[in-house]
N, C-alpha and C positions, 0 to 999 in steps of 0.2 A: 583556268578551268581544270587541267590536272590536278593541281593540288587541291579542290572542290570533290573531283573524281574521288581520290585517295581517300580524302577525310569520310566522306560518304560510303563508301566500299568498307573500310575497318570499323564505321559505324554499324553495319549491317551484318559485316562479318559476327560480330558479336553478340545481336540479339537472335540470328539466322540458326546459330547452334543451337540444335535440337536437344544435342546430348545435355544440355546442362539448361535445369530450371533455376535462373538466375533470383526468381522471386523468394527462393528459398535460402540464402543468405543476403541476398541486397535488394529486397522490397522496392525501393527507387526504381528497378530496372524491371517489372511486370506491370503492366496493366499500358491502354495507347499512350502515355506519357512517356516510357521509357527510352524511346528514338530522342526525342527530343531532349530529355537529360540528360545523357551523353553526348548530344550535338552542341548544348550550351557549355556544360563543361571545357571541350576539347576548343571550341570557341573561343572561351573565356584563359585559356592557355597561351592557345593559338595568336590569338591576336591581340592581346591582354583584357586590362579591364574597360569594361563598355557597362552604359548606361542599358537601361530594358530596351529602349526606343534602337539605339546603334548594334542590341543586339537582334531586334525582329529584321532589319535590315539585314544583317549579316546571316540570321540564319533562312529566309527567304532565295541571300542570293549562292550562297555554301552550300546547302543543305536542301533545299525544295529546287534552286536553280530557277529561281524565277527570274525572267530578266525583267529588263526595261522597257521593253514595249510601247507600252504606255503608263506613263507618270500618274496618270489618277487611277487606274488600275491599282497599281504596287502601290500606291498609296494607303490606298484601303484597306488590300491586304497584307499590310506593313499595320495599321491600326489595330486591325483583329490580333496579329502575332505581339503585339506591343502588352494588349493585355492577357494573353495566356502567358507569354514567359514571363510577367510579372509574377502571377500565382504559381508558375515553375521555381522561380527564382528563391522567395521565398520559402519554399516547399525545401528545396535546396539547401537554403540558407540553414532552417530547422533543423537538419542532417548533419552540418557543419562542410560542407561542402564548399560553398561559397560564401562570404562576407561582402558586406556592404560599406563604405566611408562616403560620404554625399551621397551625387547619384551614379556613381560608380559599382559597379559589383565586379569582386578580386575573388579568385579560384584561389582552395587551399590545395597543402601537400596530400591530405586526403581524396582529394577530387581528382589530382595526378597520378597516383598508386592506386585507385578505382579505374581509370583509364586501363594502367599494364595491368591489374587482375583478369578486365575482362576481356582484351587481346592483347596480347604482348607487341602486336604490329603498331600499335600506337607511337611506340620508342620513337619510328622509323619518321611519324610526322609532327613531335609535339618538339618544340625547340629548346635544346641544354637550359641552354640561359633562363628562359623561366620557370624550369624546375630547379635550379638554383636561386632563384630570390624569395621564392615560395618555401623555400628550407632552410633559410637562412636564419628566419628567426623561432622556429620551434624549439620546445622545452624539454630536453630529454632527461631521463634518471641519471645521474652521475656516474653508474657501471657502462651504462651503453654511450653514454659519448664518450669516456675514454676506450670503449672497443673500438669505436669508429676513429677517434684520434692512432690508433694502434694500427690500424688497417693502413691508413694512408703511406703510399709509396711516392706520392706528386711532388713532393718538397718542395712546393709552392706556396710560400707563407705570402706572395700577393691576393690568394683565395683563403677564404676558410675552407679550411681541412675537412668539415664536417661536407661542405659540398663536394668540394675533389673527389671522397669517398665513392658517394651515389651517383657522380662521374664516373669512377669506375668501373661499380657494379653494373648501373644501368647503361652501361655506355654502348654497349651493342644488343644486335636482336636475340643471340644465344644465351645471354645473361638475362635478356629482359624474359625470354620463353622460361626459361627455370625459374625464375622468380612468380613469374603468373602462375606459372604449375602448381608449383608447390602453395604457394599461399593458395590459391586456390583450393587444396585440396585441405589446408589445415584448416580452413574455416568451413569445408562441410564438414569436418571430422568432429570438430567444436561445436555445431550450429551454433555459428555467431556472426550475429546479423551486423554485417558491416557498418548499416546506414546509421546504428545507435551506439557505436564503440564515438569516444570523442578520441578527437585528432594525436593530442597526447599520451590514451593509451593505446592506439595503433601504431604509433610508432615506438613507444618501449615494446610494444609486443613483438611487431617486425623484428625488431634487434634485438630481442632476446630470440627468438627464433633463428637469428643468423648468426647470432652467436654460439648456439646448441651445435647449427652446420658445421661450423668452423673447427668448432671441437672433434666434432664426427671427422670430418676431414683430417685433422692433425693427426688423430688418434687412429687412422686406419691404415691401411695398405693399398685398401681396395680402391678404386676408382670411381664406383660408383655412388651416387647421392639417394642417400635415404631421407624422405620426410623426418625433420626435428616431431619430435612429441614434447609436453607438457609436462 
């Protein structure tokens, strides 16, 4: 039930902030849908890939906390959840958030760095390991995955380097809060609506954006991080 607690609290934390109208760079996240795309998302992380059915289960008993009670009960209202996250899912899919292969549906690396955009507190509950196999097979420009090949310090050639990396970066709350921040801040500067960037140029864009940091940082004295510009 804590880890229910948790997931549900940094889901709230996030639509709960007043200061930021999230509909204005990620559309997915306004209107009464938005709990719930975030809740299937971190889900779909969280506990990998599920069918619609193993997801209205799970978001009923994570996410609404419904117990068991009685079995024709949650039945039912396991049938009604069964067909909205379908049209969620979907909806999702569209976005490139999540994929399908049978009747499985698989969370992309876009739907994981949607998570740290809109709390950084996420880090704290979405597990390494499958933001590692969700990155594993993306397509990057050839400048930026040898930055990222360059960064790594892991000398672990039984991983790919390219995960190590975002091991690194992401690997605690204080890297994962500067990363929310700032991206967050370069995409209202840009209005550029998350939900329609596809996966591949979010992530050149990412890394050239941290590679602009990188430079600012080599190149300075100061300590402090300024947002990369365009």
């Amino acid at each position: 039930m804590q880890e229910s607690n948790n997931l549900k609290q940094v889901i709230n934390e996030a639509l709960e902030d007043k200061k930021i109208n999230w509909g204005k760079i990620i559309p997915s996240l306004s209107g009464k849908q938005r709990k719930r795309h975030l809740a299937l998302l971190s889900l779909l992380i969280i506990y990998g890939p599920k069918s619609t059915w193993d997801l209205a289960k799970l978001y009923l008993e994570k996410i609404e906390q419904i117990g068991l009670k009685s079995k024709s009960t949650f039945f039912h209202k396991r049938m009604k959840e069964n067909s909205i996250i379908y049209k969620r899912l979907k909806f999702l899919e569209s976005k490139g958030y999540v994929y399908k292969q049978g009747r499985l549906y698989y969370p992309t690396i876009k739907a994981y760095f949607l998570l740290l955009i809109v709390n950084p507190r996420f880090v704290s509950i979405l597990p390494p390991e499958k933001f590692n196999k969700v990155i594993e097979n993306v397509d990057l420009e050839p400048e930026n995955e040898q930055f990222l090949l360059s960064m790594d310090k892991m000398n672990k050639p039984q991983l790919p380097k390219l995960v190590e990396t975002f091991k690194i970066f992401f690997g605690d709350p204080l890297r994962a809060k500067l990363f929310s921040e700032t991206f967050r801040m370069f995409l209202w500067s840009y209005k550029i609506n998350f939900d329609e960037i596809e996966q591949k140029q979010f992530m050149d864009l990412l890394l050239t954006q941290i590679r602009k940091v990188s430079r600012k940082i080599k190149g300075s004295k100061k300590t402090t991080l300024n947002l990369p510009l365009v």
